[in-house]
C-alpha positions in Angstrom: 0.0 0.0 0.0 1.4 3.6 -1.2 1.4 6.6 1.1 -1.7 8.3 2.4 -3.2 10.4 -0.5 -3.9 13.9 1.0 -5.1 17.3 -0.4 -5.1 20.9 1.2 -6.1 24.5 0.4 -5.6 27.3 3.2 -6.5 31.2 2.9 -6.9 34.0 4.7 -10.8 35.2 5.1 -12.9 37.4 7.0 -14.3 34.4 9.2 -13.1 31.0 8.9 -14.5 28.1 7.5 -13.7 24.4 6.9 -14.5 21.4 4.6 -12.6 18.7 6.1 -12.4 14.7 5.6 -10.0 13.3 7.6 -11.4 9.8 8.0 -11.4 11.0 11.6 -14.6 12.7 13.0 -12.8 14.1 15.8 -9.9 15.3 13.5 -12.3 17.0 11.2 -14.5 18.8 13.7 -11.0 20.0 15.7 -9.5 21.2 12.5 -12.2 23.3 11.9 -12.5 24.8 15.1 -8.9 25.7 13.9 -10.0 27.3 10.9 -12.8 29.0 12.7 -10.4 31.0 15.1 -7.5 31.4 13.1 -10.3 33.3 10.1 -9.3 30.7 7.8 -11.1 29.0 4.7 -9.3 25.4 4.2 -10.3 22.1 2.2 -8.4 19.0 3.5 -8.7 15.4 2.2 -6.7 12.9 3.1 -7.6 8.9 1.8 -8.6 6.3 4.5 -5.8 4.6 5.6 -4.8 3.4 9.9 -5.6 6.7 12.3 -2.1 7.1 12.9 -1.3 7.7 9.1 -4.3 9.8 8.5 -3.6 12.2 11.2 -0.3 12.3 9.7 -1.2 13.0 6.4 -3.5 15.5 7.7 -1.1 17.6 9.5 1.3 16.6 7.1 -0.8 18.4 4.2 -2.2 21.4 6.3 1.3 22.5 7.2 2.4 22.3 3.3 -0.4 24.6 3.2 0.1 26.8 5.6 3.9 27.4 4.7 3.1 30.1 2.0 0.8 32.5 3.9 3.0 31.8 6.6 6.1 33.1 4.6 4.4 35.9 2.7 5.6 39.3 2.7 3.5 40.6 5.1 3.1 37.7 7.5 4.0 38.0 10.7 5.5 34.9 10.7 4.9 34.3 14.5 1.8 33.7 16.8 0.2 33.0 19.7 -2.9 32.5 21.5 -4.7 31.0 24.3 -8.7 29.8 24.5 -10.8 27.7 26.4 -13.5 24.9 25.6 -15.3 24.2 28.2 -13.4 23.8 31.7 -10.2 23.2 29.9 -7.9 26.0 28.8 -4.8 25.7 26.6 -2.3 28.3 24.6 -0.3 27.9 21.3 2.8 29.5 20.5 4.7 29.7 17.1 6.7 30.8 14.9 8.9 30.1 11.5 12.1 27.9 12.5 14.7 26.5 10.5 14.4 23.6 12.6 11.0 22.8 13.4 9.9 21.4 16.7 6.7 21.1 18.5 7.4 21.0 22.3 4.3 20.4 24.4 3.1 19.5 28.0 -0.6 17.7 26.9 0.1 14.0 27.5 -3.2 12.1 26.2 -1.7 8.3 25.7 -3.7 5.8 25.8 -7.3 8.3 26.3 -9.9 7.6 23.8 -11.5 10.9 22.3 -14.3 9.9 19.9 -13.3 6.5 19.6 -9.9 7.4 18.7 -6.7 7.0 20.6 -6.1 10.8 21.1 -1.9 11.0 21.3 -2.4 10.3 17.4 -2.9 13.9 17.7 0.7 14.5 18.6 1.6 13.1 15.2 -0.8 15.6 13.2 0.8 18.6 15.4 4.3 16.9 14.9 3.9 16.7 11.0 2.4 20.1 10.5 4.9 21.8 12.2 7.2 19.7 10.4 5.6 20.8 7.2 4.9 24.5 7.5 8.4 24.7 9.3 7.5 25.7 12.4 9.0 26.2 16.2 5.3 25.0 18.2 4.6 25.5 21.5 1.4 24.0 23.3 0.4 24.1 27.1 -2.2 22.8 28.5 -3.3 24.9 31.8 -6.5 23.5 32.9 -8.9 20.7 31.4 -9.9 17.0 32.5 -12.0 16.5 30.1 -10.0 15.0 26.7 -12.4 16.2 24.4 -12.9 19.8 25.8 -8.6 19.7 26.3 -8.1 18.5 22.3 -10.6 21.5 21.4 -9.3 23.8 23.1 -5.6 23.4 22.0 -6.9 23.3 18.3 -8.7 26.6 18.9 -5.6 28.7 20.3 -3.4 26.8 17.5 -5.5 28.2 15.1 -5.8 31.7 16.5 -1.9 31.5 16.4 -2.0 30.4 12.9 -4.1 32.8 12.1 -2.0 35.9 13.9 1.1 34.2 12.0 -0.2 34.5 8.5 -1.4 38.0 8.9 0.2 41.3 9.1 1.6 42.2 12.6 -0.4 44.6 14.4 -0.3 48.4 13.4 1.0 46.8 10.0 -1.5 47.5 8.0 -1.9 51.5 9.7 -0.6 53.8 7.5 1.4 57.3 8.8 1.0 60.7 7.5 
């Protein structure tokens, strides 16, 4: 069997939207809570294949996407952000590296989240960051709840996505 078989698209709108098939309900409906705070549009397909290698793929593909807006011109090229879902609370930190790394205090091994182990997550933020060449930082500050954790790190990684691929503040203000 050939490698997982993925397709992305990410731009910059005015509110963010998602069409996302993962093979993974849980994946799909966290990535678009990303693209929902981070005021992205994004299309992501990746084939069916184990969870492991679809969450992969998936984060595989979304960084590739992400790399351009992230290395555009005007892009801030660095982000951060941190929401809550529910009773948990969690931040996202980022910017472009030369080496890429994603260093993180969420340990979820071996906790089921929609009937799917949820440390395969670590591989899709591994492999984006990888991707989109990125130096990721992810704290978890209060959650029990793995579901209402995972959704709230998706959310403030998107934010700080979304902060990256924009102008930085007082960019876009002109003087005179």
């Amino acid at each position: 069997m050939g490698p997982t078989q993925t397709g992305a698209r990410v731009e910059l709108a005015a509110e963010g939207s998602a069409s996302v098939a993962t093979g993974l309900p849980v994946l799909d409906h966290l990535v678009a809570e990303l693209a929902r705070t981070g005021r992205l549009r994004l299309t992501l397909e990746v084939s069916p294949g184990s969870a492991d290698e679809e969450a992969s793929a998936a984060g595989r593909a979304l960084g590739g996407a992400l790399a351009g807006p992230l290395r555009s011109a005007r892009a801030a090229g660095a982000g951060w952000a941190f929401l809550p879902a529910a009773e948990a609370l969690a931040g996202a930190a980022l910017e472009i590296a030369e080496e890429p790394i994603v260093a993180s205090n969420a340990a979820f091994s071996g906790q089921l989240v929609g009937g799917v182990e949820s440390d395969v997550v670590s591989g899709f933020l591994r492999e984006l960051a990888e991707a989109a060449g990125l130096n990721l930082h992810v704290r978890v500050l209060e959650g029990k709840d793995p579901e209402h954790v995972l959704a709230a790190i998706f959310k403030a990684l998107g934010a700080a996505l979304g902060q990256a691929c924009r102008p930085p503040s007082g960019a876009e203000v002109g003087t005179g």
